[in-house]
C-alpha positions, 0 to 999 in steps of 0.5 A: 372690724367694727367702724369707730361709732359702733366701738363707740355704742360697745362702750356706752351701752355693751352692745356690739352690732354694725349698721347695713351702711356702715359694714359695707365699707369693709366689702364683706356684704352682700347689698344687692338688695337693700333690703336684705343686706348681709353677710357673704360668706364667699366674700369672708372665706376669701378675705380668710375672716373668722365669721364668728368675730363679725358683729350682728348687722342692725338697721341704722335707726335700730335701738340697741341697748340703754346707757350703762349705769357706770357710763351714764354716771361717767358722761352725767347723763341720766340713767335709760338713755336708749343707744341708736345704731347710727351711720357713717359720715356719708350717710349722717351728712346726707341726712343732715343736708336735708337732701333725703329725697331721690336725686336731691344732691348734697355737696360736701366739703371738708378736709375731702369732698364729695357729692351724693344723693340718694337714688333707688337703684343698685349700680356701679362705676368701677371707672369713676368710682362712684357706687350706690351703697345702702343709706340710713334711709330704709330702703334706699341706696346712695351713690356714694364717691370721694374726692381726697383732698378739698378743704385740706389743700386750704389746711396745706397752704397754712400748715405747709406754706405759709407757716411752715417752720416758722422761716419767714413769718415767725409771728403766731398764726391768726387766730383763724387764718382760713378766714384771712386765705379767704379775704385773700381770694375774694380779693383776686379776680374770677379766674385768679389770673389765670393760675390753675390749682390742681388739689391731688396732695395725695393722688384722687380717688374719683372720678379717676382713681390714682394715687400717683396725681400730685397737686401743682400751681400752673400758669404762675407769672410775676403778677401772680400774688398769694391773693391769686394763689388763695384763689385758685385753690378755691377754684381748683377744689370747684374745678375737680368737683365739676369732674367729679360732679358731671359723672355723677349726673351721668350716674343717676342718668338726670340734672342734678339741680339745686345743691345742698351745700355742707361741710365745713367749705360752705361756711365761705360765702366766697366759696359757695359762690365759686361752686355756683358759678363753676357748676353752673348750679344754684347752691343752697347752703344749709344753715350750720353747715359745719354741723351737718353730720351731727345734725344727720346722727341725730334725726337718724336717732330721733327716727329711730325713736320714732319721735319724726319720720324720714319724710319730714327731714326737708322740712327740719333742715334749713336753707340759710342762703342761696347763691345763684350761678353768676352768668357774667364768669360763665365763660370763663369757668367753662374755659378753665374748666376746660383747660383743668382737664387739658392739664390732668391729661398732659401731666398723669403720665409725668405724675406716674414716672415721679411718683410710682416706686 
């Protein structure tokens, strides 16, 4: 039952324990209270677990154990390197994003996508799957959400599509072809002509939860080019967080405004631009985006050290650019917004007759 970082602290150091936010993904705590989260013992009973076998729960930025001898020699590192708990990806990403205040929302896109803050309330969405679980943060709950698929339908359209098999391009990949599925989009127009890209490779998980949704191209005409196609996969990634996002707000019950971005879809000037512009928010990417659940490990570790404080993250984490919503493409992101709901409506039923069996 151990998440893999705790596995991970067994082997560097002989301790086994679960951090408060990282044993709430496997719904066998009680976390009603932030402060005194633990075990239910009704929950294990009917989950028929032995309680023995569950590790002992630690705050995130507790110190467990040093580096073992043999380990330390192993990895080259030097002997007394004191193991820190740690978090889970949501968690180390938030504190990463230097969003660690109440309300202050992150962004994050990678092979799935999600957006979070932190909030100082217990509550939950059953509907839109979005619930606040305990942080790193001591004392603080974040509302917690995932869409599946984001920057893993850019991975479907190199993998799948355009190289698959080798039929028809039978030259090696470019070095780093989302660059070049960038170049793609950026040479289409706001609104790809039109062509909606819906991302649900493998159904969705918020804010509807249905593993029967599967992703299509809509609207394609004979104009429509690969360039508009890169595009509206970008677009569509912005249109589904949109969804996602306007529950979100709904949840914390306040505007969530300005967004850090991280992951690694903030690395697309392009992208971020999109997201502005179609969530009608200023983006504020953080500098190494592509870093920011590392970077959230460490500053968790380094509070736990008590080298910084918690309070002082803001001001550790970087903002390398700003991209404010483009008024001019308003309208026209509102419209396909629109027309991005109209066609999940018109098409779940469908969805559930191909794909439930």
């Amino acid at each position: 039952l151990l998440p893999s970082k705790d596995y991970l602290n067994l082997r560097l150091c002989g301790e086994a324990a679960a951090s408060i936010d990282s044993i709430t993904l496997f719904w066998v705590t009680d976390n009603r209270d932030v402060n005194d989260v633990r075990y239910d013992d009704g929950l294990i009973a009917r989950l028929g677990l032995d309680r023995d076998k569950l590790p002992p729960l630690r705050a995130p930025t507790d110190v467990l154990a040093h580096v073992l001898p043999a380990v330390a020699e192993e990895l080259g590192l030097p002997s007394g390197v004191p193991v820190v708990c740690g978090s889970p990806d949501h968690q180390s990403a938030l504190v990463g994003s230097g969003a660690v205040r109440d309300f202050e929302a992150h962004l994050y896109v990678g092979t799935s996508s999600w957006v979070q803050c932190p909030v100082p309330f217990k509550k939950t969405d059953v509907k839109h799957s979005i619930a606040s679980l305990p942080s790193a943060i001591p004392g603080r709950y974040q509302a917690v959400n995932e869409q599946d698929i984001a920057g893993g339908a850019l991975s479907f359209l190199v993998e799948n599509v355009a190289y698959h098999g080798g039929r028809l391009l039978t030259g090696e990949p470019p070095e780093n072809p989302y660059q070049v599925l960038d170049a793609m989009a950026a040479a289409a127009p706001p609104g790809a002509g039109k062509v909606l890209a819906t991302p649900w490779l493998n159904g969705e998980r918020s804010p509807v939860d249905d593993e029967s949704l599967r992703a299509s191209l809509f609207n394609v005409s004979h104009t429509t080019t690969a360039d508009h196609i890169a595009r509206a996969v970008l677009e569509g990634v912005a249109y589904n967080t949109r969804w996602n996002f306007q529950y979100v707000e709904r949840f914390v019950k306040r505007r969530l405004d300005p967004i850090r971005f991280v992951g690694g879809g903030a690395r697309s000037d392009l992208w971020c631009q999109i997201m502005a512009d179609v969530l009608d928010r200023p983006i504020h990417r953080v500098e190494d985006p592509i870093e920011a659940n590392a970077r959230g490990a460490a500053l968790i570790a380094s509070v736990g050290l008590g080298h910084i404080g918690f309070e002082q993250i803001p001001d550790l984490v970087e903002v390398d650019r700003v991209f404010s919503p483009n008024s001019e493409n308003r309208t026209l992101y509102d419209d396909l917004f629109d027309a991005f709901l109209d066609l999940y409506k018109a098409t779940r039923s469908l969805h559930h007759k191909l794909n439930r069996g």
